[in-house]
Rosetta silent file (secondary structure, phi, psi, omega in degrees, C-alpha in Angstrom):
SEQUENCE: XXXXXXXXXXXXXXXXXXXXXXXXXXXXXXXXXXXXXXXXXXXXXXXXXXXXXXXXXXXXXXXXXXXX
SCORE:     score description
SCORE:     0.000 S_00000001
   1 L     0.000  139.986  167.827    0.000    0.000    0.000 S_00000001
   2 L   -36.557 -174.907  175.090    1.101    3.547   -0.589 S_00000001
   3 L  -172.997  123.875  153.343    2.254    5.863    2.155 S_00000001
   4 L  -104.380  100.065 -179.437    1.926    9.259    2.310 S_00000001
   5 L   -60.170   58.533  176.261    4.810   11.450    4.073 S_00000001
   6 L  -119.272  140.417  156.325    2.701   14.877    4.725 S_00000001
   7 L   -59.322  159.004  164.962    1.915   16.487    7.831 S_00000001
   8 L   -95.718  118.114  161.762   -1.772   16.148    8.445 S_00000001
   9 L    -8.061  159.933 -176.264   -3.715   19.390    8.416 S_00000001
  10 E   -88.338  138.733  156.573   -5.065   21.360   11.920 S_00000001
  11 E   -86.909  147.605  173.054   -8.589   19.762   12.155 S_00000001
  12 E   -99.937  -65.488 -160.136  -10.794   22.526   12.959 S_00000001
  13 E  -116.629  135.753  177.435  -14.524   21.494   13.281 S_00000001
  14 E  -119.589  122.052  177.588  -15.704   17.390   13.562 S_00000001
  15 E  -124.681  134.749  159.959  -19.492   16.177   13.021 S_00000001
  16 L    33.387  -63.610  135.795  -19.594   12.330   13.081 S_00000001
  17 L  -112.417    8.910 -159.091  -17.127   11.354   10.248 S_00000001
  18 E  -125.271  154.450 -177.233  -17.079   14.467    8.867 S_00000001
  19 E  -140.923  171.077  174.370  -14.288   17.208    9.565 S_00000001
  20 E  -132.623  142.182 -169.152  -12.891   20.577    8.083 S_00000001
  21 E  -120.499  171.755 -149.947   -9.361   20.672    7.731 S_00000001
  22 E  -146.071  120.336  148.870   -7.178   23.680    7.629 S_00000001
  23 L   -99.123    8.221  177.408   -4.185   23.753    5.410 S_00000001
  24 L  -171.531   77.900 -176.849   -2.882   27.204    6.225 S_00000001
  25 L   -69.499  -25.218 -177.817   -3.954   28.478    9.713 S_00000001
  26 L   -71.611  -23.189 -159.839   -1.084   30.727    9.675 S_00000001
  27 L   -72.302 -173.466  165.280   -2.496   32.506    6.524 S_00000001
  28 L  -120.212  -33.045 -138.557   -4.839   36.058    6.411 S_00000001
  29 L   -89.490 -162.547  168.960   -5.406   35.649    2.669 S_00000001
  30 L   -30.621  124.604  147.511   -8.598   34.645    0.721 S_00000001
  31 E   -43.060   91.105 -141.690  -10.544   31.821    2.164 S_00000001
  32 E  -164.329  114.018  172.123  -11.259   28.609   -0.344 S_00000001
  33 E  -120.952  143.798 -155.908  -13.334   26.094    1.015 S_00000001
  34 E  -124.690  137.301  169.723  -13.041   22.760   -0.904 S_00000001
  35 L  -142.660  105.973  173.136  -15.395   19.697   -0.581 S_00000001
  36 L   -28.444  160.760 -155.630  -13.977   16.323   -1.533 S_00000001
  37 L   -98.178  161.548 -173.093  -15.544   14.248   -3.939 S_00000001
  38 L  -102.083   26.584  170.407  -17.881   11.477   -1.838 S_00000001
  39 L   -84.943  -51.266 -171.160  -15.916    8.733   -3.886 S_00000001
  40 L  -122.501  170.003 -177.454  -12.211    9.403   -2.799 S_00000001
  41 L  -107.060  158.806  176.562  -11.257   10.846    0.730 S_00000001
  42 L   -47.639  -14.842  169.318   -9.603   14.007    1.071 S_00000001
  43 L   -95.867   22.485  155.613   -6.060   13.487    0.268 S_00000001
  44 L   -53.833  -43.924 -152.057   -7.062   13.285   -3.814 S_00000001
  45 L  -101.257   35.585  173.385   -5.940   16.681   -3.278 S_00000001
  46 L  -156.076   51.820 -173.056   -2.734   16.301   -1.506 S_00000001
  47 L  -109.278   10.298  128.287   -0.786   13.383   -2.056 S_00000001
  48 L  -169.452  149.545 -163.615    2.560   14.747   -2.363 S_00000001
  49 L    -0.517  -48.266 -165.256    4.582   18.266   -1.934 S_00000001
  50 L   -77.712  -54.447  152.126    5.053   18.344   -5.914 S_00000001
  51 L   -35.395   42.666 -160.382    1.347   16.840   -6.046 S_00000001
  52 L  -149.673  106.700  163.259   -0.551   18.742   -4.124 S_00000001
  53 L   -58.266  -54.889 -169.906   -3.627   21.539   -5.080 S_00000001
  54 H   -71.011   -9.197  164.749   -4.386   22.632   -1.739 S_00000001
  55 H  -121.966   41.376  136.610   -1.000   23.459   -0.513 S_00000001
  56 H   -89.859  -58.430  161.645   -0.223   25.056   -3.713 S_00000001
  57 H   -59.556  -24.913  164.249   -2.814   27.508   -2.906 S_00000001
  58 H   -67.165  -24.049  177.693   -1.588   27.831    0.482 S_00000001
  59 H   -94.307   -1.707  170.043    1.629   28.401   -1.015 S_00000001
  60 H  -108.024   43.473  174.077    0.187   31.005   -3.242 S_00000001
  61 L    83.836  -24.410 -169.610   -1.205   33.021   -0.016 S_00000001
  62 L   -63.435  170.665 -174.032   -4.795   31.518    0.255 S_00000001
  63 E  -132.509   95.730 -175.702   -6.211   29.936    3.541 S_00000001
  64 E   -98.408  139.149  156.049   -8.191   26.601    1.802 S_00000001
  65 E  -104.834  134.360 -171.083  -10.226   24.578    4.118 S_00000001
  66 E   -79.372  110.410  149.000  -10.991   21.132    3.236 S_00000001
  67 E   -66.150   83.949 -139.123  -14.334   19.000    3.903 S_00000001
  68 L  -121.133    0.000    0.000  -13.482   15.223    4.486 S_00000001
């Protein structure tokens, strides 16, 4: 099986299975909230530094939160 070698996101908020993840708590900028497809789990969009949308937007100033 794969392995992925990422920090995990700050969780912020938890209902039952379902959570919002934080990929750039440190940020101010623009907000971008993202909700995973209900197929794949959240970590479609981050599976590895070079691979990764949401901390490419974090790395271009944005604050994205995740829905898992």
């Amino acid at each position: 099986p794969d392995r992925r070698d990422l920090s995990e996101p700050a969780i912020l908020w938890t209902d039952g299975s379902t959570q919002l993840l934080d990929y750039n708590s440190k940020s101010k900028g623009q907000p971008i909230v993202i909700v995973s497809s209900l197929i794949n789990r959240h970590y479609i969009l981050d599976l590895t530094d070079e691979s990764s949308f949401v901390r490419w937007l974090a790395g271009q100033g944005f604050r994205p939160f995740v829905v898992d």
